[in-house]
N, C-alpha and C positions, 0 to 999 in steps of 0.2 A: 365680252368673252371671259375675262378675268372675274367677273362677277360670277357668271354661273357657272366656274370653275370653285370656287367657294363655296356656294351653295352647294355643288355633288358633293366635298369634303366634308361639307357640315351635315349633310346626309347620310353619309357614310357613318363618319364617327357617331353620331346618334344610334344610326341603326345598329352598330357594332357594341354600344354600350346597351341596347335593348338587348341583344341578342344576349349578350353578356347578362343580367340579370336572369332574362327567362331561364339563363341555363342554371345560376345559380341561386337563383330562387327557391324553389323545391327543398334544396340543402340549406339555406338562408333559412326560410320557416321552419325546417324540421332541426336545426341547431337552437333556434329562439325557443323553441317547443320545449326540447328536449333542456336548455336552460332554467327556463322556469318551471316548467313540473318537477327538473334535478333540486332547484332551490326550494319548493314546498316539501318535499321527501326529507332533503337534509335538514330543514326544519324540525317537522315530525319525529325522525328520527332522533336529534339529538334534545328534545324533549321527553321523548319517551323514555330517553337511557337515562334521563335526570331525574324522573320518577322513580324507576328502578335504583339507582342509584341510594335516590333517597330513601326510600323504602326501607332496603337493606341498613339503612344505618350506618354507610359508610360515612368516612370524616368530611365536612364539607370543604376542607380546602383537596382532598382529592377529588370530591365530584365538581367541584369546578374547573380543575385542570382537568380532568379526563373527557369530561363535555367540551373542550375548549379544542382537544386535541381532536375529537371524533370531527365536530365541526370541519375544522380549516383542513384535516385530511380525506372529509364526502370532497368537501370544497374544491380543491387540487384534481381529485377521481373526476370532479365535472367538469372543469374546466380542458381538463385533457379531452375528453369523451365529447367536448363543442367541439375543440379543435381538429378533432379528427371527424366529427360532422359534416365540417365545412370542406371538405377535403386536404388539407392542409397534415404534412406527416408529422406526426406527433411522437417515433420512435428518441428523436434526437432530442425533443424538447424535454421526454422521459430519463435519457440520457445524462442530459445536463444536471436536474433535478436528482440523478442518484449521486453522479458526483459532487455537487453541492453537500449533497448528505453527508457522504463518508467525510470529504475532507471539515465539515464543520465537528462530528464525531470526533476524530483523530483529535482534534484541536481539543475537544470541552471533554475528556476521557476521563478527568478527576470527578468532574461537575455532574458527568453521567452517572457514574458509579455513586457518588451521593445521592443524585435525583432515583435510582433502582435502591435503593438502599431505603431511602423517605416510603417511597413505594410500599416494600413489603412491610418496611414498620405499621404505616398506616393501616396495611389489609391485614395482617396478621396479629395486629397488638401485641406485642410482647411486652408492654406496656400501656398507660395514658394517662393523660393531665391527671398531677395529684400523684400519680406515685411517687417513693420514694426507692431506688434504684445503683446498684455499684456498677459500673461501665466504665472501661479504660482506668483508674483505678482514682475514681473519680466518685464517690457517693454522696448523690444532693437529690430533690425532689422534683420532677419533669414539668415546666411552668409554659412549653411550648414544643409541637412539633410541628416544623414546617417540612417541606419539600426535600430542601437541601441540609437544614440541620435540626439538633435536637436543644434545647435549652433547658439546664439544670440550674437549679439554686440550691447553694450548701445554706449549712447550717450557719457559716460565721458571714451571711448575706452576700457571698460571692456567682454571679450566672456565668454558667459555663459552656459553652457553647461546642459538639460533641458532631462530628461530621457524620452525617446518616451511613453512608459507604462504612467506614470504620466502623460505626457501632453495630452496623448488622451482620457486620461477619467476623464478629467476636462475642465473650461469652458476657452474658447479660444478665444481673442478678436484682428480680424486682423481691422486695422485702413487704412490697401491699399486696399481693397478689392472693394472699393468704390472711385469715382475720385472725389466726393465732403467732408469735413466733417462738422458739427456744432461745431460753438466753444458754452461753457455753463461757461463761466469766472463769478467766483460768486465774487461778490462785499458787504459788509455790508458799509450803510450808516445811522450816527446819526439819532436818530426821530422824530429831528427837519430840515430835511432835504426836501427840498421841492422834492419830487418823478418828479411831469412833468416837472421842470426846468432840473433833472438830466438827464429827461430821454431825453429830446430835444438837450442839449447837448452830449451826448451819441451818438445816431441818428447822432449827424453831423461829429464826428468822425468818424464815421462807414463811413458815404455818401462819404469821402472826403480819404480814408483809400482803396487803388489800389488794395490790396489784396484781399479786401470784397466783393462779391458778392451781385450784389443788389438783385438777384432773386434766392431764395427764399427772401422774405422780413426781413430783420434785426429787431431783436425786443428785450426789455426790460422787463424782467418781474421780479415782485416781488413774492418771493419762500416763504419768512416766518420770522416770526419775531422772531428777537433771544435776549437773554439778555442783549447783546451792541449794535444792532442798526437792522433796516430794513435790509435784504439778499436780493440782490439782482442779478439776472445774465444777462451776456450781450449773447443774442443768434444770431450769426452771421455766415451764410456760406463761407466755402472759399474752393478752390483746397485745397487735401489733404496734395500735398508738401509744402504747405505754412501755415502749419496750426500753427505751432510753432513759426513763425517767424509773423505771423498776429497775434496772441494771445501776443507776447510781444510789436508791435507796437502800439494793443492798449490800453492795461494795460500802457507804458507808454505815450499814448497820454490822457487816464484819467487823469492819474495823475497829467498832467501839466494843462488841462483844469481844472478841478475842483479847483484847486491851484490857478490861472486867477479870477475864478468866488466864489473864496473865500467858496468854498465846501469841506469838509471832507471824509475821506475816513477810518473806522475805520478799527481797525486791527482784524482778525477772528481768531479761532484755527481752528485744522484740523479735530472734532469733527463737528464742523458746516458745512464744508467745504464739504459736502455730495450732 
């Protein structure tokens, strides 16, 4: 009797676990379905955008993050979209996943604002590798731009490292953006200094100076008078690569001309020096 009191159990409980599949069977195939045909789509898809991506020339460390990101977020879209397959409610699980969100935001709110900061630098170039740039009051040549930051190298072989956030919502001043530049070398000279003598010999440094560009036309002009002498600046176009090395050629070819023709060269502060 104990025996085939078992046996009905064990009849039971099978047929209740058949019964159980049959019913969720249907939803079982059509979740497995709807799985892998979601994973060859998300596939396809985030290859296609990599193409495009590439295409356009965007920088490749943004097409890999942003492929990386389309990815694991088709990803999460299917994974939800099985679990409500199966019947199974998926409002709470969507729930939990915003809150996870915001409270990891809140937390990384510096690290966002540099990652949107990398961002627009990279889509928008207001720079790239190889220029030479003043930011935060900082001027070296851009040797790197990642995600979260920018890397400068000055001149006396210093890298400086410039947070994307800060550098994008401040003023940015690229000096290669353009193949020519002005030089504005300010000068003060005594006020007993004759102005058209200085400014003729000036002029013939410029004329005679390989660097200088005669066109635009080089010119002389006087900015403002300060408590030690006439201000005056020398405005001369050159190539941009040359602009450093033009700018000391003719600050020291003033120097020795006016030293020749017995002219003065007074000393400025850095308050004048505007």
């Amino acid at each position: 009797m104990k025996d085939t009191l078992n046996i009905t159990s064990l009849h039971d409980y099978l047929r209740s676990i058949i019964n159980l599949l049959l019913d969720y069977s249907p939803k079982l195939l059509a979740a497995l379905l709807l799985f892998f045909i979601g994973g060859y789509a998300i596939r396809f898809i985030n290859n296609l955008a990599r193409k495009i991506l590439i295409k356009r020339e965007v920088e490749p460390t943004l097409v890999e993050f942003l492929c990386n990101v389309l990815f694991w977020g088709l990803r999460i879209v299917l994974i939800i979209a099985v679990i409500s397959k199966l019947g199974i409610e998926s409002t709470s699980f969507v729930a939990i996943l915003g809150a996870a969100g915001l409270a990891v935001g809140l937390s990384l709110q510096g690290s966002l604002s540099n990652f949107a900061g990398g961002i627009l630098i990279i889509l928008f170039k207001p720079f790239k590798l190889g220029d030479t740039i003043l930011a935060q009051n900082v001027e070296g040549t851009v040797i790197d731009i990642q995600i979260f930051v920018t890397q400068l190298q000055t001149d006396n072989n210093q890298v400086i490292f410039i947070p994307n956030g800060t550098l994008s919502n401040n003023t940015i001043i690229n000096f290669s953006r353009k193949t020519t530049r002005r030089t504005d070398i300010p000068m003060v000279l005594p006020y007993n200094t004759s102005i058209p003598q200085a400014r003729e010999l000036i002029l013939e440094i410029l004329a005679k100076n390989t660097l200088v560009l005669q066109q635009p036309i080089p010119a002389i002009v006087v900015k403002e008078f300060t408590e030690t002498g006439i201000k005056i600046a020398i405005r001369a176009w050159v190539k941009t690569p040359n602009y450093t090395k033009a700018v000391t050629e003719i600050l020291e070819e003033c120097l020795l001309t006016f030293e020749q023709n017995a002219l003065h060269i007074q000393p400025y502060s850095l308050t004048e020096n505007k």
